[in-house]
C-alpha atoms as a printed R data frame, in Angstrom:
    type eleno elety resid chain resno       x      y       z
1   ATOM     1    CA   UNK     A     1   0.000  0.000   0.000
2   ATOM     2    CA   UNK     A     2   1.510  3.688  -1.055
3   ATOM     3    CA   UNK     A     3   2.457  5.609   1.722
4   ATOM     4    CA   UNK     A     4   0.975  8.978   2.772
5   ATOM     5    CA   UNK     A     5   3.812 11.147   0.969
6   ATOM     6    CA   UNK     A     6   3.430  9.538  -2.006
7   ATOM     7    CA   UNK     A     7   0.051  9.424  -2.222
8   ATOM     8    CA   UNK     A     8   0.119 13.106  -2.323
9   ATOM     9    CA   UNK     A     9   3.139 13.377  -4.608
10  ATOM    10    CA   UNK     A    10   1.530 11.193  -7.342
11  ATOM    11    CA   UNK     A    11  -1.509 13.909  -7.037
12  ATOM    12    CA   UNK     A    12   0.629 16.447  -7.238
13  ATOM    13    CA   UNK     A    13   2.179 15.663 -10.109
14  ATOM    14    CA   UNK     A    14  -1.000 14.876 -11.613
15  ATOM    15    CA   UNK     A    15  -2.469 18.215 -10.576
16  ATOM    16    CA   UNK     A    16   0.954 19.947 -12.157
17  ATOM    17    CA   UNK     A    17   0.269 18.123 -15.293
18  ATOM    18    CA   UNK     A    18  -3.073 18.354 -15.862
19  ATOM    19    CA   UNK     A    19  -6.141 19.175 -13.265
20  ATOM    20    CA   UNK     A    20  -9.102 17.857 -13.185
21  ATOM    21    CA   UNK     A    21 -12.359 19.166 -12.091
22  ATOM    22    CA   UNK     A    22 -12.611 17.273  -8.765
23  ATOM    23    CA   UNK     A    23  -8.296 17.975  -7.791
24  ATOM    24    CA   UNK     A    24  -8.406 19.170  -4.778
25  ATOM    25    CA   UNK     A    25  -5.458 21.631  -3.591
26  ATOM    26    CA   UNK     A    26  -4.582 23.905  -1.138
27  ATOM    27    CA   UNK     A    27  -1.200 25.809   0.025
28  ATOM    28    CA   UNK     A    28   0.329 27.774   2.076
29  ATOM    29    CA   UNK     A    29   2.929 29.462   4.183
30  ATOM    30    CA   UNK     A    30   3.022 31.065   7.600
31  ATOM    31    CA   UNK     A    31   6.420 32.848   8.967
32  ATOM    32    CA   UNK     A    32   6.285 34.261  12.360
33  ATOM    33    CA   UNK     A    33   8.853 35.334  14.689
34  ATOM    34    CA   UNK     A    34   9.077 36.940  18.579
35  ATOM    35    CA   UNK     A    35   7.712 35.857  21.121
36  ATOM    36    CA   UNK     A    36   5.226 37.068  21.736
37  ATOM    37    CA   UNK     A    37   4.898 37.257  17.645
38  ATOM    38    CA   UNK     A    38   6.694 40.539  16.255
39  ATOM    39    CA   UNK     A    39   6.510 39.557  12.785
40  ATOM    40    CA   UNK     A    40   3.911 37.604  10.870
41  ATOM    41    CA   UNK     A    41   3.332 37.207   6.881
42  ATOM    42    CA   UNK     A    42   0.282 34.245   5.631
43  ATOM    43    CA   UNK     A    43   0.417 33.417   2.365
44  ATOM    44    CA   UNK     A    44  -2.650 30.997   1.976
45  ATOM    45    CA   UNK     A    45  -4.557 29.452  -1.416
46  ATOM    46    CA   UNK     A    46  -7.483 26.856  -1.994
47  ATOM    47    CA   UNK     A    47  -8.764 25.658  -5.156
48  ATOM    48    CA   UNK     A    48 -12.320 26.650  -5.328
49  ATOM    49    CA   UNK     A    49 -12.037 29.054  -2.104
50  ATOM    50    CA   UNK     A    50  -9.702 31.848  -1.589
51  ATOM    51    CA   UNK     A    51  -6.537 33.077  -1.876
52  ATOM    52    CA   UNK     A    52  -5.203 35.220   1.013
53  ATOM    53    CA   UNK     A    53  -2.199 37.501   1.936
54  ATOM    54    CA   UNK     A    54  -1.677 39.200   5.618
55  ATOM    55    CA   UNK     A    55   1.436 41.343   6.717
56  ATOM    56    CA   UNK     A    56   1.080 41.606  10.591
57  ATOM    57    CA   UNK     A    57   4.697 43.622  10.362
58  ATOM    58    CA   UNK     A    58   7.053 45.498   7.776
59  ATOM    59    CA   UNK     A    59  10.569 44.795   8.101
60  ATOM    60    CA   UNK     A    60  12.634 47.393   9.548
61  ATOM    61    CA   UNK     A    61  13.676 48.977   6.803
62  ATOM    62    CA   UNK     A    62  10.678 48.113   4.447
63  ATOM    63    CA   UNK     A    63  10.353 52.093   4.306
64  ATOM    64    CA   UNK     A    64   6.247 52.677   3.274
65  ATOM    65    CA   UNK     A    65   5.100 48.898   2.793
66  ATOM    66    CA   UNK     A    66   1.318 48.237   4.305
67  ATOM    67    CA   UNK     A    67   0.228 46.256   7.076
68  ATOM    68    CA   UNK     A    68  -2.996 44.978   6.196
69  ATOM    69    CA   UNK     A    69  -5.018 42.061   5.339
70  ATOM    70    CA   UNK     A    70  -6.179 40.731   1.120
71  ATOM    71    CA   UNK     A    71  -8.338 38.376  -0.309
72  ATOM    72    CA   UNK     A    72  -9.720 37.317  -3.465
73  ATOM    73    CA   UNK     A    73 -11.511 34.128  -5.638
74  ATOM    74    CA   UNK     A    74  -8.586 31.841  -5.767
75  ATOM    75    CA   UNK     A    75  -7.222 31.612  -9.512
76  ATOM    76    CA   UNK     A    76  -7.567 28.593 -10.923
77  ATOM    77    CA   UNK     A    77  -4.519 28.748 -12.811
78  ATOM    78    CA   UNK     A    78  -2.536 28.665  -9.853
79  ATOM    79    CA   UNK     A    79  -3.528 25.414  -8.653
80  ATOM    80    CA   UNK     A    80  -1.242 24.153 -11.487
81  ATOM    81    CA   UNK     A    81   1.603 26.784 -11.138
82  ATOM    82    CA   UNK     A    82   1.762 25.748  -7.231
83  ATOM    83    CA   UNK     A    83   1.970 22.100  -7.831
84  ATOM    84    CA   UNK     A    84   4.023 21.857 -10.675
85  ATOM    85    CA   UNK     A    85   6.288 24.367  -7.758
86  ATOM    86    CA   UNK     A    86   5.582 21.930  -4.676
87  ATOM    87    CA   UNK     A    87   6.845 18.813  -7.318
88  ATOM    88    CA   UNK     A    88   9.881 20.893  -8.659
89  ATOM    89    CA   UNK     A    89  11.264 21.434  -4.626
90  ATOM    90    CA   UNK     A    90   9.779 17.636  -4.251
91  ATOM    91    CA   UNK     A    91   8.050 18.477  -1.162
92  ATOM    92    CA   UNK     A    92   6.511 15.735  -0.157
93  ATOM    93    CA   UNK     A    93   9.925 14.391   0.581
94  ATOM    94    CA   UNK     A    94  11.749 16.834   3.409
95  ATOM    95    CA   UNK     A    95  11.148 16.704   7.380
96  ATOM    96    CA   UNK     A    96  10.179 18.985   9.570
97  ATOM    97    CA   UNK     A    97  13.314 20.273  11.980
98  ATOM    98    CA   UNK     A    98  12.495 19.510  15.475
99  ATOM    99    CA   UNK     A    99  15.042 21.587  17.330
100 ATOM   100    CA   UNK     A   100  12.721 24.881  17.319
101 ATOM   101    CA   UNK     A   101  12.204 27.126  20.438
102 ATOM   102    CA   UNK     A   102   9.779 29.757  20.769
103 ATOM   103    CA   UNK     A   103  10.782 33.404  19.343
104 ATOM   104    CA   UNK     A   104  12.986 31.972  16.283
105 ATOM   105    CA   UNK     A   105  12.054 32.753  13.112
106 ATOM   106    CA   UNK     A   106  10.108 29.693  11.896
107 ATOM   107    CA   UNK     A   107   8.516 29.445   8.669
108 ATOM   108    CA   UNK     A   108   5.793 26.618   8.016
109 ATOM   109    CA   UNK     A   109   4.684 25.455   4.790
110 ATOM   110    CA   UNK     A   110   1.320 23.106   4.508
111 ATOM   111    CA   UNK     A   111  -0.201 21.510   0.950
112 ATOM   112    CA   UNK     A   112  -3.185 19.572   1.022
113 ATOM   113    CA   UNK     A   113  -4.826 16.887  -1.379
114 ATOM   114    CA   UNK     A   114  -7.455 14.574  -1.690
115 ATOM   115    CA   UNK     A   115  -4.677 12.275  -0.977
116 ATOM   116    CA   UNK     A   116  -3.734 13.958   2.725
117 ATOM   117    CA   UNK     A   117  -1.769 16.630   4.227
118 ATOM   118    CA   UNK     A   118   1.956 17.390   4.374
119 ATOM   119    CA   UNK     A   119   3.055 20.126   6.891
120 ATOM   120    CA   UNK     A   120   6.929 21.262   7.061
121 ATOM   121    CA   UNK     A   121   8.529 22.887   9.635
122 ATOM   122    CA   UNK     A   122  11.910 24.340   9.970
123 ATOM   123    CA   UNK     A   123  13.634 27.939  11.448
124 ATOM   124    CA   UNK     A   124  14.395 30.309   8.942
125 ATOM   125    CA   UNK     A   125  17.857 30.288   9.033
126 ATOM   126    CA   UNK     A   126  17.541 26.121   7.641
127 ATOM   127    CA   UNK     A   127  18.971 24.607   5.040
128 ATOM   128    CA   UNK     A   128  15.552 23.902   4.118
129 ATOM   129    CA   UNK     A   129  14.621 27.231   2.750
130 ATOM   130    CA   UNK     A   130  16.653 27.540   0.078
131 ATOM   131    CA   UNK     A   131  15.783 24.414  -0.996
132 ATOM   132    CA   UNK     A   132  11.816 25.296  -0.998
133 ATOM   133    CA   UNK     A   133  12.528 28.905  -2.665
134 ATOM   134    CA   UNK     A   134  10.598 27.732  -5.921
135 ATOM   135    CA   UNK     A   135   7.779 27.347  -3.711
136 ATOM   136    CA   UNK     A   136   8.030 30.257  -1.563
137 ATOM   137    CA   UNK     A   137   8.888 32.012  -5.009
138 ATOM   138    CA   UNK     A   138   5.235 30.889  -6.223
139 ATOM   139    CA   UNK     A   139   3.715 31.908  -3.137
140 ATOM   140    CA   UNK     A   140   5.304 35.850  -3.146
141 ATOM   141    CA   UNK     A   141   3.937 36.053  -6.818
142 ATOM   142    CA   UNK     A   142   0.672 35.562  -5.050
143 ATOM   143    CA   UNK     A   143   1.021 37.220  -2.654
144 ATOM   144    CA   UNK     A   144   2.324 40.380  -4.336
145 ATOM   145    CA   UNK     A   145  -0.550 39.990  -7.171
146 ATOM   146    CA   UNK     A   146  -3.074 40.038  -3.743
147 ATOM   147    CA   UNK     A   147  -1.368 43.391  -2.756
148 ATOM   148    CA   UNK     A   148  -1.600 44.738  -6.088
149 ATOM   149    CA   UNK     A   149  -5.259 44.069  -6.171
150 ATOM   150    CA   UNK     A   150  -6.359 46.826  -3.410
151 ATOM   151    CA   UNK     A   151  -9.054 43.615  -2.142
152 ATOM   152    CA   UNK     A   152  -8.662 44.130   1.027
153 ATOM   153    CA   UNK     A   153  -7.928 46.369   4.346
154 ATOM   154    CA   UNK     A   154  -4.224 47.877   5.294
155 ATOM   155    CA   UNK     A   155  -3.145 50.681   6.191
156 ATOM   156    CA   UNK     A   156   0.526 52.481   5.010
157 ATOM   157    CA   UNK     A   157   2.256 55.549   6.669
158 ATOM   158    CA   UNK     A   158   2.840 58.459   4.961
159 ATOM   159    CA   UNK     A   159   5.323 61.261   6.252
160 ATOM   160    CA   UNK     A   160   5.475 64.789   4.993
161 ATOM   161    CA   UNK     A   161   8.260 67.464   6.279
162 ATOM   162    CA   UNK     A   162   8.550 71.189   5.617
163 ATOM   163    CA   UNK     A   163  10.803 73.344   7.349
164 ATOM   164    CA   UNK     A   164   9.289 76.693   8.932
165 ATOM   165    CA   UNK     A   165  11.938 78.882  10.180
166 ATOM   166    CA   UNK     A   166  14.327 76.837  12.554
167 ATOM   167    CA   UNK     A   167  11.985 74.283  13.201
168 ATOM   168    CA   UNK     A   168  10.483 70.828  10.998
169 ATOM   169    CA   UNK     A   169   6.545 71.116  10.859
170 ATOM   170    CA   UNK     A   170   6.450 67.205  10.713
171 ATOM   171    CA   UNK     A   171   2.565 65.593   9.668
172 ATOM   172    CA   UNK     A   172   2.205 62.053   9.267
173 ATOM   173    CA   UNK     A   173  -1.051 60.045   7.549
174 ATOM   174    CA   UNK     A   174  -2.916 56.916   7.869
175 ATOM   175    CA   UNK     A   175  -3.549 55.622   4.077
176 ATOM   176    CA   UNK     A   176  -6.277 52.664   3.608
177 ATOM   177    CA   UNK     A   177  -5.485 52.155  -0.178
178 ATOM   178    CA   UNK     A   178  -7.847 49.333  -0.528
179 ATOM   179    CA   UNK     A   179 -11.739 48.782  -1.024
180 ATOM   180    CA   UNK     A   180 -12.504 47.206   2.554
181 ATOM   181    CA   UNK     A   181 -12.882 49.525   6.098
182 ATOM   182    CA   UNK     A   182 -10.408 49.087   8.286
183 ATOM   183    CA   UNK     A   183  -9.974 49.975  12.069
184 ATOM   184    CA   UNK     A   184  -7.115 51.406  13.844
185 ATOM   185    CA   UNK     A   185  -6.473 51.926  17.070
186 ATOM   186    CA   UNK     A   186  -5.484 55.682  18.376
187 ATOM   187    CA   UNK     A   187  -2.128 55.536  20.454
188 ATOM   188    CA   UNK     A   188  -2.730 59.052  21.675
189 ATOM   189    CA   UNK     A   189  -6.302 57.736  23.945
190 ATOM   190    CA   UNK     A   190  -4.754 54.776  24.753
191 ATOM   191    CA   UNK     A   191  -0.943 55.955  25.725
192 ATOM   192    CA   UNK     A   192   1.310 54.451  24.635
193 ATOM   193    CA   UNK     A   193   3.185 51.113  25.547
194 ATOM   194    CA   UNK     A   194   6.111 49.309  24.507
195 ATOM   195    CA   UNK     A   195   3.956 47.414  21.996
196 ATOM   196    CA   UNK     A   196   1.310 49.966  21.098
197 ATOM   197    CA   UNK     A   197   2.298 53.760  20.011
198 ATOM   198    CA   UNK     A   198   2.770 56.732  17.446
199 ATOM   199    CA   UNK     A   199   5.932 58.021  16.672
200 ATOM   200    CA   UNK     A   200   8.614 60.085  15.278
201 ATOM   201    CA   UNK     A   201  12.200 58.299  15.164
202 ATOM   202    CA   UNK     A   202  15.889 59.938  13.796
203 ATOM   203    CA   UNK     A   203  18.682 58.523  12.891
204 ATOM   204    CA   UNK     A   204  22.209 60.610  11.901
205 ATOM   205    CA   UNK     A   205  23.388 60.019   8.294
206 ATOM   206    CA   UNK     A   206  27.067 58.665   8.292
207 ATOM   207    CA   UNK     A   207  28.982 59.565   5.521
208 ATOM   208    CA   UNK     A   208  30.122 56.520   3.440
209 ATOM   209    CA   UNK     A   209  33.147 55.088   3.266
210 ATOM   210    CA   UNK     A   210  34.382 53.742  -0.117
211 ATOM   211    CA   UNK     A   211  35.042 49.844   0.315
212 ATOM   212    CA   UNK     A   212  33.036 49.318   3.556
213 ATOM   213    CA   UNK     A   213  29.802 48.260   4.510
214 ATOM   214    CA   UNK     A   214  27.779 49.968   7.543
215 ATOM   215    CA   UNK     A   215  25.300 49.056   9.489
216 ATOM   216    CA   UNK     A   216  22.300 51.032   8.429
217 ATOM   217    CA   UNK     A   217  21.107 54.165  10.371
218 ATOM   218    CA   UNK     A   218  20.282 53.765  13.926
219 ATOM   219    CA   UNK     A   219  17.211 55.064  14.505
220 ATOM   220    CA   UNK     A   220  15.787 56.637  17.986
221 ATOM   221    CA   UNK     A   221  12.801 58.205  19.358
222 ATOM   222    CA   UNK     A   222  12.288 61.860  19.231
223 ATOM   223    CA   UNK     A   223  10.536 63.525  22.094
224 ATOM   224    CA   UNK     A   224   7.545 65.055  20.705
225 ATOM   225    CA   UNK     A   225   4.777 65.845  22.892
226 ATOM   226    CA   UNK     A   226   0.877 64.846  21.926
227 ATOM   227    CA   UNK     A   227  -0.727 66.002  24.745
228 ATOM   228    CA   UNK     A   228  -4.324 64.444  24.615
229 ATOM   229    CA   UNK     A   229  -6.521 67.140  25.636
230 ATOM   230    CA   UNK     A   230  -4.718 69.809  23.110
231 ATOM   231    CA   UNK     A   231  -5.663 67.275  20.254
232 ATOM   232    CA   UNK     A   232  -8.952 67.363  17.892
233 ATOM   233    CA   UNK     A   233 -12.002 65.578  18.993
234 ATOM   234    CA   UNK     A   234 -11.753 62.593  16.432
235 ATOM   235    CA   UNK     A   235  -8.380 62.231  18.230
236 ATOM   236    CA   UNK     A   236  -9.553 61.175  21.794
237 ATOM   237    CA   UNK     A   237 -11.531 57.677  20.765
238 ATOM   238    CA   UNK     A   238 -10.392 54.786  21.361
239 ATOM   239    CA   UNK     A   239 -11.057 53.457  17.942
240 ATOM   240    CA   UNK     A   240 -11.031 54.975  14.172
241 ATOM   241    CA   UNK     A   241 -12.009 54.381  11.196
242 ATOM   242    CA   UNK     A   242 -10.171 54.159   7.895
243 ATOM   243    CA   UNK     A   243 -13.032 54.449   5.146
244 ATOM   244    CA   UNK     A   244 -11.283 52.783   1.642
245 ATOM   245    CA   UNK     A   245  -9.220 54.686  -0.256
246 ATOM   246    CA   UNK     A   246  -9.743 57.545   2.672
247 ATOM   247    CA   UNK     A   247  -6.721 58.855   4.370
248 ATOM   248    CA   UNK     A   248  -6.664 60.021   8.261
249 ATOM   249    CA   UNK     A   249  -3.821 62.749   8.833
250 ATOM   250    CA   UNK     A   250  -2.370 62.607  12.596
251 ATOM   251    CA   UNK     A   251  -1.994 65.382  14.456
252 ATOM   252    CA   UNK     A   252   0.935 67.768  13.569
253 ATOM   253    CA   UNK     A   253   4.257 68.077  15.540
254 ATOM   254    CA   UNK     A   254   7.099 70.276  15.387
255 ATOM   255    CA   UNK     A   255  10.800 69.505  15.861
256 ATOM   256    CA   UNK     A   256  14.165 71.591  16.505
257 ATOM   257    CA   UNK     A   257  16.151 73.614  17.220
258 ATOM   258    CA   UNK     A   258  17.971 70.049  15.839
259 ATOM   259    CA   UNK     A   259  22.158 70.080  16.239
260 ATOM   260    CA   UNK     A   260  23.967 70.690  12.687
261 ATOM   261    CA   UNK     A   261  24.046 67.401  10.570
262 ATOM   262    CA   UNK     A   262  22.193 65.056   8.464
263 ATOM   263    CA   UNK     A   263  19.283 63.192   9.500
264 ATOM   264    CA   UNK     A   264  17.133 60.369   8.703
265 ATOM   265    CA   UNK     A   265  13.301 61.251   9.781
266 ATOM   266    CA   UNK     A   266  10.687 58.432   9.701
267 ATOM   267    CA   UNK     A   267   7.469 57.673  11.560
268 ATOM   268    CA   UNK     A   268   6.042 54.437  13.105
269 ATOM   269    CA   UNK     A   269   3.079 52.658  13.908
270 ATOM   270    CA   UNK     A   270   2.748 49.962  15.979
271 ATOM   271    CA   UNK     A   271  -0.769 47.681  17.571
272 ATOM   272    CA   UNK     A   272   0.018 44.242  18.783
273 ATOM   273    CA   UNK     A   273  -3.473 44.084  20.873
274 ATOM   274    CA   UNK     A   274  -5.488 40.965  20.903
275 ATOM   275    CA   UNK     A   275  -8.561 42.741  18.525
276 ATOM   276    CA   UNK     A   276  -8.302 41.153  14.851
277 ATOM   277    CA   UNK     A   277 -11.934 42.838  14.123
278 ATOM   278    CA   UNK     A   278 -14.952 44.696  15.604
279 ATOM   279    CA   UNK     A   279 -18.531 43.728  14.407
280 ATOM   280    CA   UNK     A   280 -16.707 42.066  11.495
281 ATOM   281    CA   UNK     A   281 -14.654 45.144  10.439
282 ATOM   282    CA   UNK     A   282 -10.592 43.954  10.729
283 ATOM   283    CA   UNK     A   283  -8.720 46.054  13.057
284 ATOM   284    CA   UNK     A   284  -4.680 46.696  11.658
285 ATOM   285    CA   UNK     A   285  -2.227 44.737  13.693
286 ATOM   286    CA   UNK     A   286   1.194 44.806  13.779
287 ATOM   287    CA   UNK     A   287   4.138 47.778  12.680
288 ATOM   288    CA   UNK     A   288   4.249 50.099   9.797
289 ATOM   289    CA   UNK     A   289   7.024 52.753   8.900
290 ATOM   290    CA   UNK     A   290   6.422 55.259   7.071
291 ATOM   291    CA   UNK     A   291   8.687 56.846   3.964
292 ATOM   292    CA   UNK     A   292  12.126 58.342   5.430
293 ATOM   293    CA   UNK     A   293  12.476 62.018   4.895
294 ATOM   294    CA   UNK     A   294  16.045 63.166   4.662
295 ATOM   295    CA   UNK     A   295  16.763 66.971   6.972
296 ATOM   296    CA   UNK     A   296  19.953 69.084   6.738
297 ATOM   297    CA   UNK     A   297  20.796 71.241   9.214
């Protein structure tokens, strides 16, 4: 009697060749990492269902990207390009890694057939991953098509500097660029937390060196006060929300006198609360930078 794995790699490469009406597939990835989880991207299709995207966190320097949520009728055409993909990294073949410890960067993929399931496991850093960057290749064309869609909810930071004398008049927007309501959740009623806030961070340019690499700018707060009962009604609830392809500017703040030099300006958002909706409405999780503005002094 055929085993489980190659049950489903004999339907795979029968799906990759040719599908039939009643093929059944469905794939995904999940990569999370923190503890609790800083950083989550879900990458998720189903023949005959959907096919979903959601970025809980940009990377660090992932200057402007969205945090949001996107769905759509699953292509049909990709039920083909994903197994042909799953048979090209031969996936029903690889183990799971075992040695894996809360916080690490982990990274599970999952593909299911009529014939069963197959889940992998492994820390990002594995050997694994290059070896299954066909599939994850697949997967960030879907994704990336998802994002290009607008169908869904996310929300992107958008930063705006003009000097005024010897200050930087600094404003800063919320942008929902899709066609689905989102919520967000006001730092400035809440106050703010190591997890949860609003704001404004700096970082010194370094010149160059020819021949060497640097680190990247270090970024740090700046002290800028929001005091909540100076700020605009729609600023003191708890929760707001971002109509589609509305925009929600946050209050204003001022900077300087700033020291001579080059700077790096950017802002940040950041909600790791337990809310993933109200009344059905999804509620923006995770951390979004906005665009970095460069200031000369």
């Amino acid at each position: 009697m055929a085993s489980l794995r190659d049950r489903v790699g004999l339907a795979l490469q029968r799906i990759a060749a040719r599908p039939q009406p009643d093929d059944f597939i469905a794939v995904g990835s999940v990569q999370v990492a923190g503890e609790p989880v800083f950083w989550e991207e879900t990458i998720a299709f189903e023949r005959g269902g959907l096919q979903i995207f959601s970025r809980m966190r940009s990377a660090v320097d992932e200057g402007g990207a969205p945090i949001g949520t996107w769905s759509m009728a699953a292509d049909d055409w990709r039920a083909q390009a994903l197994a042909a993909a799953l048979c090209q990294v031969g996936f029903w073949k690889h183990d799971s890694e075992t040695d894996l410890m809360p916080g690490m960067d982990i990274v599970n993929w999952s593909c299911v057939t009529n014939e069963g399931t197959i889940d992998l496991m492994a820390a990002g850093s594995s050997a694994l991953v290059p070896q299954l960057a066909p599939l994850d290749l697949e997967l960030r064309r879907l994704a990336n098509d998802l994002e290009r869609s607008h169908q869904g909810a996310s929300m992107r930071l958008a930063l705006n500097v003009h000097r005024a004398e010897r200050t930087w008049v600094v404003r800063a927007a919320l942008v929902n660029d899709d066609n689905t309501p989102c919520i967000v959740i006001n730092p400035f009623a809440r106050g703010e937390s190591d997890l949860d806030y609003f704001r404004l961070e700096s970082a010194l340019m370094v010149p160059e060196e020819p021949g060497v690499t640097g680190y990247g700018a270090d970024f740090a707060v700046v002290p800028v006060d929001f005091m909540a009962g100076d700020l605009p009604d729609l600023w003191q609830d708890t929760y707001l929300l971002v109509s589609p392809g509305r925009t929600l500017v946050m209050p204003e703040a001022t900077l300087g006198p700033l020291a001579p030099g080059s700077y790096l300006l950017r802002a940040v958002y950041s909600n790791y609360g337990l809310l993933g909706s109200i009344a059905g409405v999804p509620v923006i999780r995770g951390r979004a930078f906005s665009n970095e503005a460069e200031l000369t002094i």
